[in-house]
TORSEGU-185927 format. One line per 5 residues: their letters; for each residue x, y, z of N, C-alpha, C. Coordinates in Angstrom, 3 decimals, decimal comma. Atoms other than C-alpha are relative to their C-alpha. Layout:
// TORSEGU-185927
a> X Y Z X Y Z X Y Z  ...
// end
This chain:
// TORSEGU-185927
xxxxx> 0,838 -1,190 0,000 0,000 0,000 0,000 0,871 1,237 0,000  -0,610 -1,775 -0,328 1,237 3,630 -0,335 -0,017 0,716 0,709  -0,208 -0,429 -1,109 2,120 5,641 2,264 -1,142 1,001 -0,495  0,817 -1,502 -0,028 0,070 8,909 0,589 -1,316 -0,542 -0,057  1,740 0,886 -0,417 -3,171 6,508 0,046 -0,177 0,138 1,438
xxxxx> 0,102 -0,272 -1,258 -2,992 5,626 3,192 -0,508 1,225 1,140  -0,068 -1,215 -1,200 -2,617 8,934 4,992 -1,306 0,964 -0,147  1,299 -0,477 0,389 -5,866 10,117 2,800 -1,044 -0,908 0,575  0,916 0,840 -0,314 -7,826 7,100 3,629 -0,270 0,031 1,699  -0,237 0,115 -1,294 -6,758 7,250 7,349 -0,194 1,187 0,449
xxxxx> 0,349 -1,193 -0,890 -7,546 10,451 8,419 -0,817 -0,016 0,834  0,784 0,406 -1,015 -9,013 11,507 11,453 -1,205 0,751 -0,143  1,008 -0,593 0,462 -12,053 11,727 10,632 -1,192 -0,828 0,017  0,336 1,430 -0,089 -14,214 9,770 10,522 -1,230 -0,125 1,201  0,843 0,535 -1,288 -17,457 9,754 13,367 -1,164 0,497 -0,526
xxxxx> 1,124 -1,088 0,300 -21,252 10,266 13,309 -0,226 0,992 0,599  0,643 -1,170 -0,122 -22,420 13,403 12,944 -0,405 0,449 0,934  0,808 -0,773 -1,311 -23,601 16,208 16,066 -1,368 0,116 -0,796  1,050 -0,673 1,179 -27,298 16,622 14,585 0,662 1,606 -0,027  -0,010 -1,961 0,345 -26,661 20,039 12,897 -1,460 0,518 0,423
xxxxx> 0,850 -0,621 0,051 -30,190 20,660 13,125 -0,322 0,312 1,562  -0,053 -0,929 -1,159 -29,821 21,427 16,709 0,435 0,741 0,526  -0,250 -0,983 0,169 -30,031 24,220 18,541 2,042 -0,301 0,835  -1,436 0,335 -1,004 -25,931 24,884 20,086 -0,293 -0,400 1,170  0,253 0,578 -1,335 -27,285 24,901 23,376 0,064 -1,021 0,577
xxxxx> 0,487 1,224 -0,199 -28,583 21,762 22,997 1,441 -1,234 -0,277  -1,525 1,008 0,255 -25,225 19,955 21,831 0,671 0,910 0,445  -1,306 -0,225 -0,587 -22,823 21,383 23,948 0,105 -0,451 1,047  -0,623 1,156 -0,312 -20,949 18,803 25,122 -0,353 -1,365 0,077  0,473 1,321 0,514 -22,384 16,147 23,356 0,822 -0,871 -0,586
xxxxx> -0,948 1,215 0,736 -20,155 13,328 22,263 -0,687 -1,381 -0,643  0,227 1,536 0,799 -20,520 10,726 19,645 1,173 -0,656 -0,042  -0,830 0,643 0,035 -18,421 7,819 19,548 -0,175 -1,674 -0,436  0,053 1,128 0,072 -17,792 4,727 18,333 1,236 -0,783 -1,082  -1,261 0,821 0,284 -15,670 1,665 16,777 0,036 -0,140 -1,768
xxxxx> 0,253 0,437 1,405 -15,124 0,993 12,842 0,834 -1,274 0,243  -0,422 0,933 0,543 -14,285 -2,819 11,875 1,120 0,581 -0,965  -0,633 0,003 1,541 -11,450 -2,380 9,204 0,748 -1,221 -0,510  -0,055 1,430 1,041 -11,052 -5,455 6,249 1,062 0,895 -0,917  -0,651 0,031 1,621 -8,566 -5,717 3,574 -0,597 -0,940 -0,442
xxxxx> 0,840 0,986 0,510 -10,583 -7,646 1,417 -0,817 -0,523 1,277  0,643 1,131 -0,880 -12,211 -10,323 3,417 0,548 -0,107 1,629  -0,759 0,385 -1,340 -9,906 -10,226 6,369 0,196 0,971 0,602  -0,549 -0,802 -0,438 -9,442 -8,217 9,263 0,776 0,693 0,697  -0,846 -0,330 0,092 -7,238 -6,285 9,879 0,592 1,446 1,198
xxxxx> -0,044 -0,732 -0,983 -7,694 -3,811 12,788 -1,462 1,158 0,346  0,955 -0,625 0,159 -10,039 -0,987 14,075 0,529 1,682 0,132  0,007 -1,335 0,729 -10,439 2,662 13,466 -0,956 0,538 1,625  0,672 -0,027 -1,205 -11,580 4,055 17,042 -0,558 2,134 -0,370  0,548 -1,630 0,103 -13,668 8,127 16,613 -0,653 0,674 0,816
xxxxx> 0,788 -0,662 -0,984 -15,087 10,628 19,041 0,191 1,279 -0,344  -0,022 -1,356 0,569 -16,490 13,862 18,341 -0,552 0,887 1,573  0,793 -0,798 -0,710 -17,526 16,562 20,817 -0,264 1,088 0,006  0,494 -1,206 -0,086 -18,989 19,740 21,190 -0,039 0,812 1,368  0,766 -0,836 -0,766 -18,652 22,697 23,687 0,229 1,332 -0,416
xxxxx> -0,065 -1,576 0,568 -19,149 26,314 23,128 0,368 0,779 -1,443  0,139 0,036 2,034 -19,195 26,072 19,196 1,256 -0,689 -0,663  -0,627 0,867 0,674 -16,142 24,096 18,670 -0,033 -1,332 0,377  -0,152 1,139 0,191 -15,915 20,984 17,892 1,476 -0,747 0,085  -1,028 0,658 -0,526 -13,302 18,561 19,417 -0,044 -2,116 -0,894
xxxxx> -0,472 1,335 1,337 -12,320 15,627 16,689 1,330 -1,302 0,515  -1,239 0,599 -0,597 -10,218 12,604 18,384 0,229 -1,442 -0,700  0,199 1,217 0,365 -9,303 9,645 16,089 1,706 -1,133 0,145  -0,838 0,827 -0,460 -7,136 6,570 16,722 0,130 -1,321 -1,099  0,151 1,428 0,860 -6,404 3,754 14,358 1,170 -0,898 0,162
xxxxx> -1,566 0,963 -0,017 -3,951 0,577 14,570 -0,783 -1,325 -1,423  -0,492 1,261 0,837 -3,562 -2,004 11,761 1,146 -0,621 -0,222  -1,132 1,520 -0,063 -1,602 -5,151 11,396 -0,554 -0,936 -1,450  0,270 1,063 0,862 -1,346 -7,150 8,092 0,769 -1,129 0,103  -0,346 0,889 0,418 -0,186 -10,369 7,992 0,015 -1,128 -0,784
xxxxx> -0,097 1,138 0,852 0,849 -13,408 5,818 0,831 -1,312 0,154  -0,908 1,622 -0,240 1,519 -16,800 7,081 0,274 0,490 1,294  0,034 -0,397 -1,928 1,170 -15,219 11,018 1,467 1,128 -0,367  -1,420 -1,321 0,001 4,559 -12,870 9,644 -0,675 1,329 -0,357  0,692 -1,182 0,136 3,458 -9,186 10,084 0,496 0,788 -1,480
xxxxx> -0,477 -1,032 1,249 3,793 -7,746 6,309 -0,323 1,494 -0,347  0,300 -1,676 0,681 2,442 -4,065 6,766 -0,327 0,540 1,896  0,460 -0,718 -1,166 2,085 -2,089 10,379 -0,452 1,592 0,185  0,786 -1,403 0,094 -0,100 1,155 10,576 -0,471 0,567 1,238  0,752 -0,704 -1,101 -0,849 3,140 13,704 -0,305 1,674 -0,075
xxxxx> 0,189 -1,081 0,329 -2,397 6,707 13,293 -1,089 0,671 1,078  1,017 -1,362 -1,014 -3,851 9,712 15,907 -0,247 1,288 -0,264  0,596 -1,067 0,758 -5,463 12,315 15,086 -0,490 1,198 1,294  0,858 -1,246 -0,733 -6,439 15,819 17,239 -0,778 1,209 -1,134  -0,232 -0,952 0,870 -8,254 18,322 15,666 -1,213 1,137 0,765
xxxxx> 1,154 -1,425 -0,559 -10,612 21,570 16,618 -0,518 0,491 -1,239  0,727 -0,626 1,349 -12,970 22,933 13,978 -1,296 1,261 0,815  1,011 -1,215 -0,305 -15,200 26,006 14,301 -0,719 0,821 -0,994  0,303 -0,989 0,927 -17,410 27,398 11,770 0,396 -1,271 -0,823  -0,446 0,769 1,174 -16,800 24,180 9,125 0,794 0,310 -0,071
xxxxx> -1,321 0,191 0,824 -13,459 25,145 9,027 1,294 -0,715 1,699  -0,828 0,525 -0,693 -10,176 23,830 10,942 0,606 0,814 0,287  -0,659 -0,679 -0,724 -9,032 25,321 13,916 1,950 -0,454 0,004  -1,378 0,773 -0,582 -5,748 23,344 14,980 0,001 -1,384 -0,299  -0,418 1,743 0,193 -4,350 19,624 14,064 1,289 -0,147 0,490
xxxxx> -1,272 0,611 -0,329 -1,772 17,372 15,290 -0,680 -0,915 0,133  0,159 1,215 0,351 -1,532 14,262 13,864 1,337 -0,720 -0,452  -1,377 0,873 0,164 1,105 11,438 14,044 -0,382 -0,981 -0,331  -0,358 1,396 1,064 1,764 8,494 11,766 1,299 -1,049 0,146  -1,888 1,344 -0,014 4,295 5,116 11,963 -0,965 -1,005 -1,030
xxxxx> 0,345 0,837 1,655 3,341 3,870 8,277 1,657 -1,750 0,182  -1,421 1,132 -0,049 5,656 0,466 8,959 1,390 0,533 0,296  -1,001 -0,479 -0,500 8,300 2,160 10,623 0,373 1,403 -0,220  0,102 -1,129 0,688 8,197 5,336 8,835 -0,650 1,406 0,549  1,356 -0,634 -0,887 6,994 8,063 11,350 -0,160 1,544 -0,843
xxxxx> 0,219 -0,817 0,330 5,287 11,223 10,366 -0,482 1,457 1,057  0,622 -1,164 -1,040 4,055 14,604 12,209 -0,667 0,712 -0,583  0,622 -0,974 0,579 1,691 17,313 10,966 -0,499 0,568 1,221  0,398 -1,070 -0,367 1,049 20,214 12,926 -0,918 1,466 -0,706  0,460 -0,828 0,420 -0,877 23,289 12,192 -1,380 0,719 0,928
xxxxx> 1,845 -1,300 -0,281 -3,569 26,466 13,408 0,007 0,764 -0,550  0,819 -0,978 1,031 -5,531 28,875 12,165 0,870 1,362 0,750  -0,609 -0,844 -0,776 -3,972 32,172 12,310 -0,659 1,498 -0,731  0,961 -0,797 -0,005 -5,105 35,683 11,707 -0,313 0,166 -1,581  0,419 -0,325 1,288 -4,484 35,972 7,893 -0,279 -1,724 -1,073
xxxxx> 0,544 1,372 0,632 -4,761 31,729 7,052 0,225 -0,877 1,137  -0,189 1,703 -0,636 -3,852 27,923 8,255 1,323 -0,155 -0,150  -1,316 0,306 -0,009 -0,420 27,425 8,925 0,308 -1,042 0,471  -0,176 1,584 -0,650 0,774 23,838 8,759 1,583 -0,273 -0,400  -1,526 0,170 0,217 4,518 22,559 9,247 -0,622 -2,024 0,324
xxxxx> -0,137 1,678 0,154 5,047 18,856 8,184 1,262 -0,354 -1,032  -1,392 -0,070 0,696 8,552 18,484 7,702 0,427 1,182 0,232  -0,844 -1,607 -0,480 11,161 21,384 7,547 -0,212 1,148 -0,158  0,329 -1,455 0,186 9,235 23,645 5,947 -1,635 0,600 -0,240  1,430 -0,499 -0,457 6,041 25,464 6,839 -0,539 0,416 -1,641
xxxxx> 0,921 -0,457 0,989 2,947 25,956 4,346 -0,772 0,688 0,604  1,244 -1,186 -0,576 0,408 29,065 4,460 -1,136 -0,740 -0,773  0,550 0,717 0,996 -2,661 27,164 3,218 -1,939 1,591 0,026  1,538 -1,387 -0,456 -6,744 29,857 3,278 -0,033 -0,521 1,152  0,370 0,106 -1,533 -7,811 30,350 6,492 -0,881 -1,005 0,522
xxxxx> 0,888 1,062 -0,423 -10,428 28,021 6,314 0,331 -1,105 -1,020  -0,781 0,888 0,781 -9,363 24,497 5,236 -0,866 -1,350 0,788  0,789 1,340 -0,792 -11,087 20,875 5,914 0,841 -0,951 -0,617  -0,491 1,354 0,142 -9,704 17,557 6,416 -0,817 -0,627 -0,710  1,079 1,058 0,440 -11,272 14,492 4,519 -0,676 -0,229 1,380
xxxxx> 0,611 0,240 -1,212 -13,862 14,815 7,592 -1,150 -0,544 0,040  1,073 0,507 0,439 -16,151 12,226 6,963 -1,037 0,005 0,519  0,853 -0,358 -0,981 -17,899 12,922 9,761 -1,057 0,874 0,227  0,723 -1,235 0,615 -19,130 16,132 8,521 -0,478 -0,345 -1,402  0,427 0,252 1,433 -21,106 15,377 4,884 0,791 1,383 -0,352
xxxxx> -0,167 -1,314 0,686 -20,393 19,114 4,177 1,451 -0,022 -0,782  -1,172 0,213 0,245 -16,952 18,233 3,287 0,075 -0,510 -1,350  0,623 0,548 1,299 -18,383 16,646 0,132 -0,236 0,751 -0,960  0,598 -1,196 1,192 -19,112 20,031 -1,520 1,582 0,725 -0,248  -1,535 -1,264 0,297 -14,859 21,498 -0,651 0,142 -1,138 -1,753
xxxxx> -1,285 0,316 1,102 -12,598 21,083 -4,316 1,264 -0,771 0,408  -1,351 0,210 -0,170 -9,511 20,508 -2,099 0,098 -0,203 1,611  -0,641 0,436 -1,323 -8,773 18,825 1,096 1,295 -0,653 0,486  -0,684 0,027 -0,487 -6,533 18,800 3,906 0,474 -1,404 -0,311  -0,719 1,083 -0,860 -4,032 15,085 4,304 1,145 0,050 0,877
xxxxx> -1,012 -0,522 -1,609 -3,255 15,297 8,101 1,119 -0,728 -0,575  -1,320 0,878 0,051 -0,796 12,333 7,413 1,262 1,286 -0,417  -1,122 -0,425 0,539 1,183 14,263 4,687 0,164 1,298 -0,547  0,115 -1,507 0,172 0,198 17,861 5,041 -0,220 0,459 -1,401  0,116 -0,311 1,123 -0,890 17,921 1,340 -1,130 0,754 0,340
xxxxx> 1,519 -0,353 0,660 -3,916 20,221 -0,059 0,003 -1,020 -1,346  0,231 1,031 0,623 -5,433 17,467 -2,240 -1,614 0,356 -1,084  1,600 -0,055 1,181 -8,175 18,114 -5,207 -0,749 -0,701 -0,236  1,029 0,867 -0,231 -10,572 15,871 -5,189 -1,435 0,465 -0,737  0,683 0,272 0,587 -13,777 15,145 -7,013 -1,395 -0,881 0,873
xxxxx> 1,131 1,214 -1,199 -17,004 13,811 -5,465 -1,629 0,157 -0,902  0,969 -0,389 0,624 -20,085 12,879 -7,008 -0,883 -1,177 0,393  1,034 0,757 -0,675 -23,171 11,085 -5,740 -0,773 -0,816 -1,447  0,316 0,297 1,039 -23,962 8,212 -7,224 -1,888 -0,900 0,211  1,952 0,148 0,330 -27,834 7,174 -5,876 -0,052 -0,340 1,711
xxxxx> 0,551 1,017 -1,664 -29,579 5,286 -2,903 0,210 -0,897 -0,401  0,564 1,561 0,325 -29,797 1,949 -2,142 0,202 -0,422 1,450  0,494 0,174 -1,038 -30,041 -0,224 1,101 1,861 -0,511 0,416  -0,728 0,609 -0,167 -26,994 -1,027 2,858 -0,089 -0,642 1,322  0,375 0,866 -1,439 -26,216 -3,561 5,867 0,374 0,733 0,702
xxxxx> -0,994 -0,811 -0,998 -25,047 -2,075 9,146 -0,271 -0,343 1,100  -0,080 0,939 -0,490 -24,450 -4,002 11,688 -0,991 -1,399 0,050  0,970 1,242 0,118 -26,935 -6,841 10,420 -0,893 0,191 -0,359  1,078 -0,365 0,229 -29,350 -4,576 9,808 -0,483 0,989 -1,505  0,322 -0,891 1,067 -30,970 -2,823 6,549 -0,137 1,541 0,217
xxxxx> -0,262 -1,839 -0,588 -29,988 0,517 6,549 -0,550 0,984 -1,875  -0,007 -0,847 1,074 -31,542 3,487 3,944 1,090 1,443 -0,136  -1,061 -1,072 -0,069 -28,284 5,167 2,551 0,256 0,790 -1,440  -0,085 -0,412 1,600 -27,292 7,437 -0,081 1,587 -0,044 0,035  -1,005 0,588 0,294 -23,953 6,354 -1,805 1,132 1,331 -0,873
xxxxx> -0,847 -0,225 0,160 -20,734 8,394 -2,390 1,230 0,049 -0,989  -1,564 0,169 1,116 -17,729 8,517 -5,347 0,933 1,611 0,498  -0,798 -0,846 -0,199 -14,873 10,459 -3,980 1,727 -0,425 -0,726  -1,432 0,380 1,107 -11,480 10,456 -6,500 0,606 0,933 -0,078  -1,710 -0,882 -0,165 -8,036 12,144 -6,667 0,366 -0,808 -0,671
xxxxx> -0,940 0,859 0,255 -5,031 11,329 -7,845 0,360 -1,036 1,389  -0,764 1,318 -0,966 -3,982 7,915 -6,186 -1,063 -0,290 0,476  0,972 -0,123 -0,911 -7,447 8,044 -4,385 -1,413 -0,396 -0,653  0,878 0,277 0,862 -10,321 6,090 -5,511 -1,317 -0,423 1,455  0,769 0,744 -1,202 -13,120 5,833 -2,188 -1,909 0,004 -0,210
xxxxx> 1,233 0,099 -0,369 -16,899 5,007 -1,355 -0,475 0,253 0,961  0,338 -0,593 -1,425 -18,719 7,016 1,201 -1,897 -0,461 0,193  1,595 0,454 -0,425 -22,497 5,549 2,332 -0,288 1,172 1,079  0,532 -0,574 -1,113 -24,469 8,230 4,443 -1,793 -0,420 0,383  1,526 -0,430 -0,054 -27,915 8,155 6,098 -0,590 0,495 -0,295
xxxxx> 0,329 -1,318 0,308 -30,655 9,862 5,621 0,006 1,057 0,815  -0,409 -1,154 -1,258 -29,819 11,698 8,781 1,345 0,743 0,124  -1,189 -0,531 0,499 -26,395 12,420 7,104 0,982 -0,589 1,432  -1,198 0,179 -0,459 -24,797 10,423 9,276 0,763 -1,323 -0,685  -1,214 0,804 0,482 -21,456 8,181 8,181 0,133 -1,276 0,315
xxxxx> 0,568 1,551 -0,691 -22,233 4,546 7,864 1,095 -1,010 -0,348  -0,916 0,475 0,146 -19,452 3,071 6,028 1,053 0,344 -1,163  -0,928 -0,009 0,395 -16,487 3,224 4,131 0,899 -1,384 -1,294  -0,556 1,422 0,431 -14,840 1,097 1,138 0,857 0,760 -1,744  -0,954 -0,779 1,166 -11,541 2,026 -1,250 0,128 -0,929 -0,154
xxxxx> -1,138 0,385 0,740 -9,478 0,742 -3,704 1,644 0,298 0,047  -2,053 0,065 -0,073 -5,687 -0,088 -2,648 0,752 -0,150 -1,011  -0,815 0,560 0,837 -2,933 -0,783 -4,715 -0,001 -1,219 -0,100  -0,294 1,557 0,434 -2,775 -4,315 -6,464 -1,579 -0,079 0,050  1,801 0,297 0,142 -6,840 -3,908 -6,426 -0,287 -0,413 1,236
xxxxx> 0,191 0,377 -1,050 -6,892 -4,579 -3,035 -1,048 0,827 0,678  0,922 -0,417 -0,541 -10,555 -3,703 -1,108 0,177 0,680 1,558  0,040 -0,854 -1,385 -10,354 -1,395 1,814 -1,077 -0,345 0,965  1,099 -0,432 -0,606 -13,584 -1,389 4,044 -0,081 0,070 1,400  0,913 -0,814 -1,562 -15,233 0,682 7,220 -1,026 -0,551 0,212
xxx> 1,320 0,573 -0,601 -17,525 -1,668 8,901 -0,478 0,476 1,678  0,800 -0,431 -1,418 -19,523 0,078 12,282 0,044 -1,426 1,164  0,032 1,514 -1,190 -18,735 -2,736 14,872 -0,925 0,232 1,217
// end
């Protein structure tokens, strides 16, 4: 797998939704949380842990992931990834997010500052607009930016997204009514399922060698 796939696919991001349609009052300090299954193909392969919260209009974003591939019980791929982030207003306050892609560690830093988003990942700092979103799957709205944040590898990333219908999907055993997702980049080929309550039900890319990704709700 590729380290820059990866670091797009893995972002922290990833939880259901605060209802938007309530009032602030009412969600502040409301937390959602919960576990994602993650499969390579058929097999799996670790989990994807997300918690969102709310007080006093920002939003507090905390994600955690570990994977382990192996072949023949010998570990052939190791992935652990954490994620902080603050958002206010749909856009991104502050991140720090660390990566160990199979030994390979990464850092991304960055906040909002008075004239943009200033993110250092590696030796040398980028000014990116003031308002800037991660792949935050968590949020649908994220579905309408041109160009998103990858915490992993501090890229701005162009991206493409286009809805391709309804249909019923499972979720945890059960028939779920979702509407279905095409999100594409370079290197980046994913499937996003939402509710009709817009919240984030599952997840399912294309790796290198054709290899199946998927976000199952455990």
């Amino acid at each position: 797998m590729r380290r820059k796939y990866l670091g797009v696919l893995l972002i922290a991001l990833f939880t259901l939704t605060i209802a938007s349609e309530a009032p602030a009052e009412d969600r502040a300090g409301e937390v959602a949380q919960w576990n994602f299954d993650v499969y390579l193909n058929d097999k799996k392969v670790g989990k994807h842990l997300f918690k969102v919260s709310e007080m006093g209009g920002i939003r507090q974003v905390l994600s955690e992931a570990k994977f382990k591939y192996t072949i023949l019980f010998i570990p052939a791929y190791r992935y652990e990834h954490s994620a902080a982030e603050r958002w206010e207003d749909e856009c991104l306050v502050e991140i720090d997010a660390r990566t160990d892609a199979n030994g390979e560690r990464m850092q991304v830093a960055g906040e909002r500052t008075g004239s943009g988003f200033r993110l250092v990942a590696g030796e040398t700092p980028a000014e990116f607009p003031e308002c800037v979103m991660t792949f935050a799957y968590w949020n649908p709205d994220f579905l309408d930016q041109p160009r998103l944040l990858n915490p992993q590898t501090g890229e701005l990333v162009d991206v493409n997204v286009e809805k391709v219908g309804d249909e019923v999907l499972e979720v945890r055993g059960e028939p779920v009514a979702a509407t279905r997702f095409k999100l594409t980049a370079y290197d980046i080929d994913l499937t996003l399922w939402y509710s009709a309550n817009d919240e984030w039900l599952a997840l399912e890319s294309v790796a290198a060698g054709g290899h199946i990704i998927r976000y199952e709700l455990s």
